[in-house]
Biopython code that builds the backbone (N, CA, C, O; Angstrom):
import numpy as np
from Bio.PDB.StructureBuilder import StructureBuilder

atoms = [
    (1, "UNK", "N", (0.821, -1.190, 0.000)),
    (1, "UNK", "CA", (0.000, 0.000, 0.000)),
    (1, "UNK", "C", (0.861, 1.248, 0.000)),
    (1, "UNK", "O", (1.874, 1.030, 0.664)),
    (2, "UNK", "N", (0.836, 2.313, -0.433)),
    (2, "UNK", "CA", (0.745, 3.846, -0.071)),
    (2, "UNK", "C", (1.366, 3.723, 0.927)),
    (2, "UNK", "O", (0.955, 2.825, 1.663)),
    (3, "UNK", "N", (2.692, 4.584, 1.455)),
    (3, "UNK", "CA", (2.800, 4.632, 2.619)),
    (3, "UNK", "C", (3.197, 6.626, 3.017)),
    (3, "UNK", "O", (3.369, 7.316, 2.012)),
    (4, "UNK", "N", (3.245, 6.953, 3.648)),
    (4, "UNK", "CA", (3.666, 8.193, 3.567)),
    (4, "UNK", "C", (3.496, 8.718, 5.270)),
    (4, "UNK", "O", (2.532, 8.357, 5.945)),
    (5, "UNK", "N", (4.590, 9.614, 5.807)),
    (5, "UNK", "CA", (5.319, 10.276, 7.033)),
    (5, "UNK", "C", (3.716, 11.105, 7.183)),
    (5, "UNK", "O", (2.922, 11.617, 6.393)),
    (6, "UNK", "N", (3.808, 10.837, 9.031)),
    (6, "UNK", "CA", (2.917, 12.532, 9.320)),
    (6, "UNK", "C", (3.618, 12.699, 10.206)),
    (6, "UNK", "O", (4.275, 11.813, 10.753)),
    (7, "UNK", "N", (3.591, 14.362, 10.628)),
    (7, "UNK", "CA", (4.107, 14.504, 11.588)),
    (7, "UNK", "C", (3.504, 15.332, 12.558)),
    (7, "UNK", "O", (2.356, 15.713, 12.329)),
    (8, "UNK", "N", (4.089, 15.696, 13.647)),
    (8, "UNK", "CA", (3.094, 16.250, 14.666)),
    (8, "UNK", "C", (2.055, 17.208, 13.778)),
    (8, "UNK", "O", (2.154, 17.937, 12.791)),
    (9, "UNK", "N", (0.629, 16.636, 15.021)),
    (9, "UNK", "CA", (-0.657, 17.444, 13.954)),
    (9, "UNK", "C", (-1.315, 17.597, 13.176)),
    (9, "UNK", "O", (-2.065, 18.498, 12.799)),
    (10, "UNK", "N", (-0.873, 16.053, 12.687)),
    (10, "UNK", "CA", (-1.103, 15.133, 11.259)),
    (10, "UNK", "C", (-2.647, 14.597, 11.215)),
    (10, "UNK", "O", (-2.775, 13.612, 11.942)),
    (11, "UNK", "N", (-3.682, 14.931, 10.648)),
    (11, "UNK", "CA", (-5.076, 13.968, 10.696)),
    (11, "UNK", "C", (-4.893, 13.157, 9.706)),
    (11, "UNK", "O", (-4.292, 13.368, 8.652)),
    (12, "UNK", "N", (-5.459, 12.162, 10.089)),
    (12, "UNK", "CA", (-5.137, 10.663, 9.532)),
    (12, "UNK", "C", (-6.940, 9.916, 9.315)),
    (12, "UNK", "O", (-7.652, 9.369, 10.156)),
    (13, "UNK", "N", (-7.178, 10.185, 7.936)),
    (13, "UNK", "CA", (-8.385, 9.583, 7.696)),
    (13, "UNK", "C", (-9.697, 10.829, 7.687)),
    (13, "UNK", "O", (-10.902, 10.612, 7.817)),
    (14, "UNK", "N", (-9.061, 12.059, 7.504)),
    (14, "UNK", "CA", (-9.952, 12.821, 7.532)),
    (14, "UNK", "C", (-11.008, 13.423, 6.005)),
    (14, "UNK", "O", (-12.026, 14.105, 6.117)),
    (15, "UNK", "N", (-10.531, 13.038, 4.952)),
    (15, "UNK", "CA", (-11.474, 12.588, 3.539)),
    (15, "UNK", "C", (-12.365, 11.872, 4.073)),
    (15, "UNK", "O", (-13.467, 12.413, 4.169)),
    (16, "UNK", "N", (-12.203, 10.145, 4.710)),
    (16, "UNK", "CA", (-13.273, 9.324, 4.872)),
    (16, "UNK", "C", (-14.465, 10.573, 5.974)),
    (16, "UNK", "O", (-15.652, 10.830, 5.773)),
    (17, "UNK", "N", (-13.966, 10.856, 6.574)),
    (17, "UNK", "CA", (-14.850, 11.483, 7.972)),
    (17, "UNK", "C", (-15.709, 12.294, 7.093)),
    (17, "UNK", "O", (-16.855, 11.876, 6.927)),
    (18, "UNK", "N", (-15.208, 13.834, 6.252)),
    (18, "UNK", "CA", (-16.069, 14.687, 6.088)),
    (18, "UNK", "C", (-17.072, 13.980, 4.528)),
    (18, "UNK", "O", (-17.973, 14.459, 3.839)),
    (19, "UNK", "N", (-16.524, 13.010, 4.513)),
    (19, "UNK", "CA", (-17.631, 12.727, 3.574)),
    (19, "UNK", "C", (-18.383, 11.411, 3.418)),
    (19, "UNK", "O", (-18.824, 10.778, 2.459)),
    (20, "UNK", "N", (-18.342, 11.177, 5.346)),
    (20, "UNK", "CA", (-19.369, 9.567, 5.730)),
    (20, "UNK", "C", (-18.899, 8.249, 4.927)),
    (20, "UNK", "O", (-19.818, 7.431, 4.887)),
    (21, "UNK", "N", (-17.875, 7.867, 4.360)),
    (21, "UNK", "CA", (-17.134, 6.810, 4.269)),
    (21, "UNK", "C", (-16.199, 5.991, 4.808)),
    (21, "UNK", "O", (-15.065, 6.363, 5.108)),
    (22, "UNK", "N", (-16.765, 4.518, 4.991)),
    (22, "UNK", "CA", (-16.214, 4.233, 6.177)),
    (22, "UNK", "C", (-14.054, 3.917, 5.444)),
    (22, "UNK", "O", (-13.867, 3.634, 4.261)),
    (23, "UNK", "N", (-13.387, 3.999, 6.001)),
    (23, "UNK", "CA", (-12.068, 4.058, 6.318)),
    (23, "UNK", "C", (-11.135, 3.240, 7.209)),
    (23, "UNK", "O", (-11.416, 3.034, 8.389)),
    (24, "UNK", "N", (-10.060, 2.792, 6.654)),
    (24, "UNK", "CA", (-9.064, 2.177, 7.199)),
    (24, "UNK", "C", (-7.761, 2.667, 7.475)),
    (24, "UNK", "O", (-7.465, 3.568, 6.690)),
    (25, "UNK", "N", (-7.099, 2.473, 8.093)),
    (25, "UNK", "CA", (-5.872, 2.814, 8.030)),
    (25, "UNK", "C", (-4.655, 1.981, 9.169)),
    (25, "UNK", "O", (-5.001, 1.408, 10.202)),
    (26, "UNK", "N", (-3.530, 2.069, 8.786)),
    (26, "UNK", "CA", (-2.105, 1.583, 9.543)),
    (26, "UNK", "C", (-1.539, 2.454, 10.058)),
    (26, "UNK", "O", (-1.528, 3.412, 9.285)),
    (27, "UNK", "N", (-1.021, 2.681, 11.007)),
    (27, "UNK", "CA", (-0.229, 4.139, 11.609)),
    (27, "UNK", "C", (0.683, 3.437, 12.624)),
    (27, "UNK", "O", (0.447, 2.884, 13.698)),
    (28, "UNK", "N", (2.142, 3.710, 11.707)),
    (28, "UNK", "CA", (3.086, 2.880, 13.370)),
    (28, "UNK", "C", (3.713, 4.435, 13.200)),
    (28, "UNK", "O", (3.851, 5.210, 12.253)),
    (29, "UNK", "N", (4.106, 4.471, 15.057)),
    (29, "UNK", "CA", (4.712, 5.761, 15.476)),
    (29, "UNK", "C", (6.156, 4.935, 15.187)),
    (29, "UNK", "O", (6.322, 3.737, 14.959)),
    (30, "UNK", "N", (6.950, 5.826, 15.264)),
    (30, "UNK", "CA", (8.564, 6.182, 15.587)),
    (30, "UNK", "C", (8.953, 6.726, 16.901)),
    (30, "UNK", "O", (10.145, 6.623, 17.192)),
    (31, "UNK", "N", (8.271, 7.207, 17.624)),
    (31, "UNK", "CA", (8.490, 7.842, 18.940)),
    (31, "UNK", "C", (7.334, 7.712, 19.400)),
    (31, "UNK", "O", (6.413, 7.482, 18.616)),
    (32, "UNK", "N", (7.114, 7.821, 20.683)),
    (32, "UNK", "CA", (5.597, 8.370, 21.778)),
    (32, "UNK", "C", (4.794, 9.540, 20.876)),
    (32, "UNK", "O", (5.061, 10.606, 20.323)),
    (33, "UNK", "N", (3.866, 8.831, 21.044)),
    (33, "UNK", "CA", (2.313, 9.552, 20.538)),
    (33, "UNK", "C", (1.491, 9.744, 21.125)),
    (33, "UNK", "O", (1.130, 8.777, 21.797)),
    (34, "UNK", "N", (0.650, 11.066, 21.283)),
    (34, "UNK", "CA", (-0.997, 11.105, 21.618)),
    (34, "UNK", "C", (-1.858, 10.947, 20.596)),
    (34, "UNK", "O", (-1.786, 11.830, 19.740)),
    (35, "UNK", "N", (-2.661, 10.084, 20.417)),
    (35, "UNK", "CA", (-4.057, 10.274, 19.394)),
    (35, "UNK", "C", (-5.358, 10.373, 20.096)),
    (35, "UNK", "O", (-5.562, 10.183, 21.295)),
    (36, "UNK", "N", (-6.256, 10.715, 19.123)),
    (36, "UNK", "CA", (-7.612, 11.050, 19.150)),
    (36, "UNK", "C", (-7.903, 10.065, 18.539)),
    (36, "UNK", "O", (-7.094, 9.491, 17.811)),
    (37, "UNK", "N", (-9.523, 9.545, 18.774)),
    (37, "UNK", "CA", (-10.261, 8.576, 17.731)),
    (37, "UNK", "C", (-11.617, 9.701, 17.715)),
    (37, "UNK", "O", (-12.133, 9.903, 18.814)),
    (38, "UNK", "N", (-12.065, 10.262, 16.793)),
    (38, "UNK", "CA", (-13.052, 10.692, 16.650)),
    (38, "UNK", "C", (-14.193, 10.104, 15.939)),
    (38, "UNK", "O", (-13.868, 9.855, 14.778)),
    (39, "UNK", "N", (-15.506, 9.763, 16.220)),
    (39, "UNK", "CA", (-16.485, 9.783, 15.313)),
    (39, "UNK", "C", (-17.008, 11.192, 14.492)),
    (39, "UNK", "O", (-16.759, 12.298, 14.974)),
    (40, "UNK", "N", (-17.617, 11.071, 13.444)),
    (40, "UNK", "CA", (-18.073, 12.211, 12.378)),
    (40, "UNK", "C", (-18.644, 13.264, 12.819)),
    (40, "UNK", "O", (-18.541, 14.369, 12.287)),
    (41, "UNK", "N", (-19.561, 12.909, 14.241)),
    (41, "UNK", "CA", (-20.517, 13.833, 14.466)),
    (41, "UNK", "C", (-19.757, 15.071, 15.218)),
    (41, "UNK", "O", (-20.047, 16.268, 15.218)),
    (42, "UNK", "N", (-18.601, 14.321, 15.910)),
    (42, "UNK", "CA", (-17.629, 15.414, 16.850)),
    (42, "UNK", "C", (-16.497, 15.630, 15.695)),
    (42, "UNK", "O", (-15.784, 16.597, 15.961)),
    (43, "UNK", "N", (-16.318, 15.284, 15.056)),
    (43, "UNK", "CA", (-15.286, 16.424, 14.431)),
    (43, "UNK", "C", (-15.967, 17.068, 13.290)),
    (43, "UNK", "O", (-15.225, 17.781, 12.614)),
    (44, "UNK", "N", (-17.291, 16.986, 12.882)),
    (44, "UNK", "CA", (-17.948, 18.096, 12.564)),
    (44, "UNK", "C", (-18.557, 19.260, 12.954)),
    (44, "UNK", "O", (-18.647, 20.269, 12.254)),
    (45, "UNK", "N", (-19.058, 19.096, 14.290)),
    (45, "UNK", "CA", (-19.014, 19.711, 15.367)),
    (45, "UNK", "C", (-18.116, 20.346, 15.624)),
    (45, "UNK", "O", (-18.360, 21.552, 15.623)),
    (46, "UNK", "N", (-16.841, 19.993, 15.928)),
    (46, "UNK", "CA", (-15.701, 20.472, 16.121)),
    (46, "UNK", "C", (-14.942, 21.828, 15.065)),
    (46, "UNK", "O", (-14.650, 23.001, 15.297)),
    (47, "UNK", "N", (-14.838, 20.971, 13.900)),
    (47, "UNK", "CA", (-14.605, 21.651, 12.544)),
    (47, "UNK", "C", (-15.578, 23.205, 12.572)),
    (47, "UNK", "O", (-14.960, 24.240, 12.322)),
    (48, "UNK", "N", (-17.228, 23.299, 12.912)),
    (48, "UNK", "CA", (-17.557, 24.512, 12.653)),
    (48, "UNK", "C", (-17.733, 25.313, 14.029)),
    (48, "UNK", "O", (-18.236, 26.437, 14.026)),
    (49, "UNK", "N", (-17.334, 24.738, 15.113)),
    (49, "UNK", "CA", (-17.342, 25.727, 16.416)),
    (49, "UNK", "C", (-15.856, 26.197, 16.279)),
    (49, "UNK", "O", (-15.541, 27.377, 16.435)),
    (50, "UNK", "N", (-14.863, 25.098, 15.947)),
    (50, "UNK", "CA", (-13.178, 25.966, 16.203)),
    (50, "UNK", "C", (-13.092, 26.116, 14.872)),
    (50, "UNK", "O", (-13.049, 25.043, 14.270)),
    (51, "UNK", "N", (-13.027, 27.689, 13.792)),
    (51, "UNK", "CA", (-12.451, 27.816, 12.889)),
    (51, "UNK", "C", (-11.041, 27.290, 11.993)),
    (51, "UNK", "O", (-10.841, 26.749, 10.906)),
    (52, "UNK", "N", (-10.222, 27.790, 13.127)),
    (52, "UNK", "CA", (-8.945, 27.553, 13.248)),
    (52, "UNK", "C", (-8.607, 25.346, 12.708)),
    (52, "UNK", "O", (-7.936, 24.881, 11.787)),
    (53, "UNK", "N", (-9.126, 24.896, 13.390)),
    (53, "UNK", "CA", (-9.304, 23.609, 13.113)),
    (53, "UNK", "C", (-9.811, 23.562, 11.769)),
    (53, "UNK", "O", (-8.989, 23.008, 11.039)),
    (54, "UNK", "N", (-11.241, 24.067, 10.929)),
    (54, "UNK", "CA", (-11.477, 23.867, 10.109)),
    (54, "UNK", "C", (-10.247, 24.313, 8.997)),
    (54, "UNK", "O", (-9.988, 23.740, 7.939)),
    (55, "UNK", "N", (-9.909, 24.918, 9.290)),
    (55, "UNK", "CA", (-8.517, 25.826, 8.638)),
    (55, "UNK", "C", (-7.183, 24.683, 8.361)),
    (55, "UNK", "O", (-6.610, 24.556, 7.279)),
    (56, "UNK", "N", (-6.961, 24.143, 9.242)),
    (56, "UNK", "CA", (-5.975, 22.955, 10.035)),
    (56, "UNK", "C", (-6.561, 21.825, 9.243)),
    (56, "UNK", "O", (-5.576, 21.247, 8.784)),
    (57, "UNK", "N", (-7.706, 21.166, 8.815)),
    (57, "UNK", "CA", (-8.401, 20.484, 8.195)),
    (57, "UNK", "C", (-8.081, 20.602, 6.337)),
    (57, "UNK", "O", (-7.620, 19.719, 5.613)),
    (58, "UNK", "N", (-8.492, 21.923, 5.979)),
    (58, "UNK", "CA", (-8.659, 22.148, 4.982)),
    (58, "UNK", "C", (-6.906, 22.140, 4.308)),
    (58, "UNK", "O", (-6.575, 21.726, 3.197)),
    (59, "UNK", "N", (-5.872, 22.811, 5.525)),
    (59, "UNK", "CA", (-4.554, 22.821, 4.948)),
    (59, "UNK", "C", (-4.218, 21.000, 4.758)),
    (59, "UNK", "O", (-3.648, 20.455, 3.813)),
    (60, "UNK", "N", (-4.645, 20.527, 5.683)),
    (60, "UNK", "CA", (-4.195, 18.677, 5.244)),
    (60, "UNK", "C", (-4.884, 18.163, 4.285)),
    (60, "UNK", "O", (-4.315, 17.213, 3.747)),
    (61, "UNK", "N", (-6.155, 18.499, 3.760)),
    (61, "UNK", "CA", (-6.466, 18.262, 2.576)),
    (61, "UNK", "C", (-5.808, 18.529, 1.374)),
    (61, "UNK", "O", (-5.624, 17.701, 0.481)),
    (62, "UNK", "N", (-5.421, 19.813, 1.364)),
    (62, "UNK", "CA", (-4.656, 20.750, 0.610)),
    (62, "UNK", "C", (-3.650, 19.808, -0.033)),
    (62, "UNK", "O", (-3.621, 19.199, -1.102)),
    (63, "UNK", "N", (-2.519, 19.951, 1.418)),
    (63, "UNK", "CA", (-0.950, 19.347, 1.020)),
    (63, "UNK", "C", (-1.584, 17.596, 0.167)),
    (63, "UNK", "O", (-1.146, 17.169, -0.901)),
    (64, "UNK", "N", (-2.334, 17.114, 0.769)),
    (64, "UNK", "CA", (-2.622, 15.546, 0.789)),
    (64, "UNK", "C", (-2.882, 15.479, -1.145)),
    (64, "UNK", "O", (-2.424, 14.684, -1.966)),
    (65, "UNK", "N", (-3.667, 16.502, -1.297)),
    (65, "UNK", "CA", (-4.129, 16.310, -2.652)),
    (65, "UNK", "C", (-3.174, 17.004, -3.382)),
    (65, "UNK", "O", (-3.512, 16.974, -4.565)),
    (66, "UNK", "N", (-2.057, 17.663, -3.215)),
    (66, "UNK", "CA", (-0.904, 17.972, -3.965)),
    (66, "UNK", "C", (-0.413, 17.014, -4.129)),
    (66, "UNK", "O", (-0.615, 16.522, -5.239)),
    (67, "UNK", "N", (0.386, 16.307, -3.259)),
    (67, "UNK", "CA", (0.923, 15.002, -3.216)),
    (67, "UNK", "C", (0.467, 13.653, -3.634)),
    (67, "UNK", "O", (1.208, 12.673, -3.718)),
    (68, "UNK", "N", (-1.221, 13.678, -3.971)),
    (68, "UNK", "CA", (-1.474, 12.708, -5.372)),
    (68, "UNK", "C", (-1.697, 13.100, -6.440)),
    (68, "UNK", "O", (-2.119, 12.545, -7.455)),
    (69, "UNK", "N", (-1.261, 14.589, -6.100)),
    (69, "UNK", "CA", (-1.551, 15.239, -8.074)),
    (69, "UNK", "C", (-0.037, 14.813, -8.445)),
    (69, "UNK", "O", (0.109, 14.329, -9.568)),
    (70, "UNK", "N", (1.198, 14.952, -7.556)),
    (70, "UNK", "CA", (2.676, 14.457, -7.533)),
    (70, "UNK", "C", (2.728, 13.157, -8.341)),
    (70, "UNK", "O", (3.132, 12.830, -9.457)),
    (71, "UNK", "N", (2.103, 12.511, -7.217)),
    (71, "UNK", "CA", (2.094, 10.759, -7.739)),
    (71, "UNK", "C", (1.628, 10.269, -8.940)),
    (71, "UNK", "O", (2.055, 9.329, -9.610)),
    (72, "UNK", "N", (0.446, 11.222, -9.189)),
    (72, "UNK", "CA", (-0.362, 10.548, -10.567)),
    (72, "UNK", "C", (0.732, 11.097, -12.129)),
    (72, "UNK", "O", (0.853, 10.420, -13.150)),
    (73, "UNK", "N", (1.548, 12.794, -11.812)),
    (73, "UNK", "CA", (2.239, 12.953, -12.501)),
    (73, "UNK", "C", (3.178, 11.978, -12.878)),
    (73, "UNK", "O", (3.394, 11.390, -13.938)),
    (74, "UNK", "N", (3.831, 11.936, -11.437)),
    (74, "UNK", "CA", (4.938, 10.426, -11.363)),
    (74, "UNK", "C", (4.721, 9.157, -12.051)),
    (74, "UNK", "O", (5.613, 8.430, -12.490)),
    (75, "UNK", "N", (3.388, 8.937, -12.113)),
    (75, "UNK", "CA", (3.039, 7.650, -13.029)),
    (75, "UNK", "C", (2.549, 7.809, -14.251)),
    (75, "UNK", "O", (2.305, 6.842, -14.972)),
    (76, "UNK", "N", (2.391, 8.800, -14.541)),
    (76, "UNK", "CA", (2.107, 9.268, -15.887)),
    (76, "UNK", "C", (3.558, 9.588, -17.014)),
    (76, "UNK", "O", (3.649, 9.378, -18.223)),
    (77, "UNK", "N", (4.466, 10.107, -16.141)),
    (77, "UNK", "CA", (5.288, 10.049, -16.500)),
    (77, "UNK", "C", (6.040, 8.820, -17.131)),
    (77, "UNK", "O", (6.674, 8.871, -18.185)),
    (78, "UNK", "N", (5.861, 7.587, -16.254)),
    (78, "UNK", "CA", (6.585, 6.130, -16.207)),
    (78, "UNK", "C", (5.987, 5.832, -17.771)),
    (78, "UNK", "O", (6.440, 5.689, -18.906)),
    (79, "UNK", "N", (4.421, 5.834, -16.954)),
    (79, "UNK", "CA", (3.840, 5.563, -18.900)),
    (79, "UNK", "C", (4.018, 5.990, -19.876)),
    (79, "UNK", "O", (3.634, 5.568, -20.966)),
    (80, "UNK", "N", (4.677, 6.968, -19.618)),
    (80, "UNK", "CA", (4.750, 7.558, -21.346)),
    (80, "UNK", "C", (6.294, 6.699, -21.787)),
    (80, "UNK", "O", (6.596, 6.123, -22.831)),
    (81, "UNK", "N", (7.055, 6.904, -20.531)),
    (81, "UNK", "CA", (8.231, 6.029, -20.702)),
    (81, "UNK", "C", (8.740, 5.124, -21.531)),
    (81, "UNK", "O", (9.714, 5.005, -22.275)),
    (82, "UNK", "N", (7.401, 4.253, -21.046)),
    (82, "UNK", "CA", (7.365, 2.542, -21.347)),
    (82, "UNK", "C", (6.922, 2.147, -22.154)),
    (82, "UNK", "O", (5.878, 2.716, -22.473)),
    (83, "UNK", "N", (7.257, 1.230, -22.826)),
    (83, "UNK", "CA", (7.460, 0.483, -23.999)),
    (83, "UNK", "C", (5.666, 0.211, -24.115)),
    (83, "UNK", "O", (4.871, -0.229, -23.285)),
    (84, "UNK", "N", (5.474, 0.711, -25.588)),
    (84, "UNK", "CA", (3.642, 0.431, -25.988)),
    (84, "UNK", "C", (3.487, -1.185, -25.515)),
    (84, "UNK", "O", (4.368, -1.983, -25.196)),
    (85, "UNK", "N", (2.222, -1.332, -25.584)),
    (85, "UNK", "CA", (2.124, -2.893, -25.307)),
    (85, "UNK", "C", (1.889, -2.892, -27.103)),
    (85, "UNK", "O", (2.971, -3.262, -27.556)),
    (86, "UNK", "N", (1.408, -2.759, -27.677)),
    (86, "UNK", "CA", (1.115, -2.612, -29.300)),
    (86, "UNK", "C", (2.396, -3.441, -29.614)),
    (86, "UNK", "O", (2.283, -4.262, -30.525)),
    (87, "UNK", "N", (3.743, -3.326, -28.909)),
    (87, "UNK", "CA", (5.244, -3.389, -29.876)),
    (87, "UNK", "C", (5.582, -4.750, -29.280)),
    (87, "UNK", "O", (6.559, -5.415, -29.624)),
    (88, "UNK", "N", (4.560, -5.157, -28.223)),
    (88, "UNK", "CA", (4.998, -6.818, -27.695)),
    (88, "UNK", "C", (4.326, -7.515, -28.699)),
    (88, "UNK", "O", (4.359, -8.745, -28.726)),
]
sb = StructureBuilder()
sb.init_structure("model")
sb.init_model(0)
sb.init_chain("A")
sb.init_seg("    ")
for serial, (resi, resn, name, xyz) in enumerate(atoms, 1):
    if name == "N":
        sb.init_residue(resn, " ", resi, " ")
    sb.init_atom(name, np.array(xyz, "f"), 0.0, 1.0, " ", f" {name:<3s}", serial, name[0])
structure = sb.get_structure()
């Protein structure tokens, strides 16, 4: 699978949350951690009483979806690379 670093402050699974799909995920620390487990109803809740959070939300969306516009370049790239299947 996908693997990729968070680091302090990191939400993990927050696409599935704001849009009611259920979600999986693996998360090994490297050092001592605090986490949260939230259900939908409190971090929506959450999201429109603390701005700032919704803000904090929207920037990890942000970076998250740069970084598969990255990847999809990255593999788009490979393909153009690689040998047609037409020439096997």
């Amino acid at each position: 699978g996908l693997m990729r670093e968070a680091g302090p402050g990191a939400f993990l699974g927050e696409v599935a949350m704001i849009g009611g799909s259920p979600y999986s995920i693996t998360a090994t620390a490297a050092d001592a951690v605090s986490t949260a487990r939230i259900d939908r109803d409190l971090f929506l809740r959450v999201a429109q009483e603390f701005p700032e959070f919704g803000t904090a939300v929207l920037r990890s969306l942000s970076r998250k979806l740069e970084l598969s516009v990255q990847d999809l370049e990255e593999a788009r790239q490979l393909f153009q690379k690689a040998r047609s299947f037409r020439s096997l």
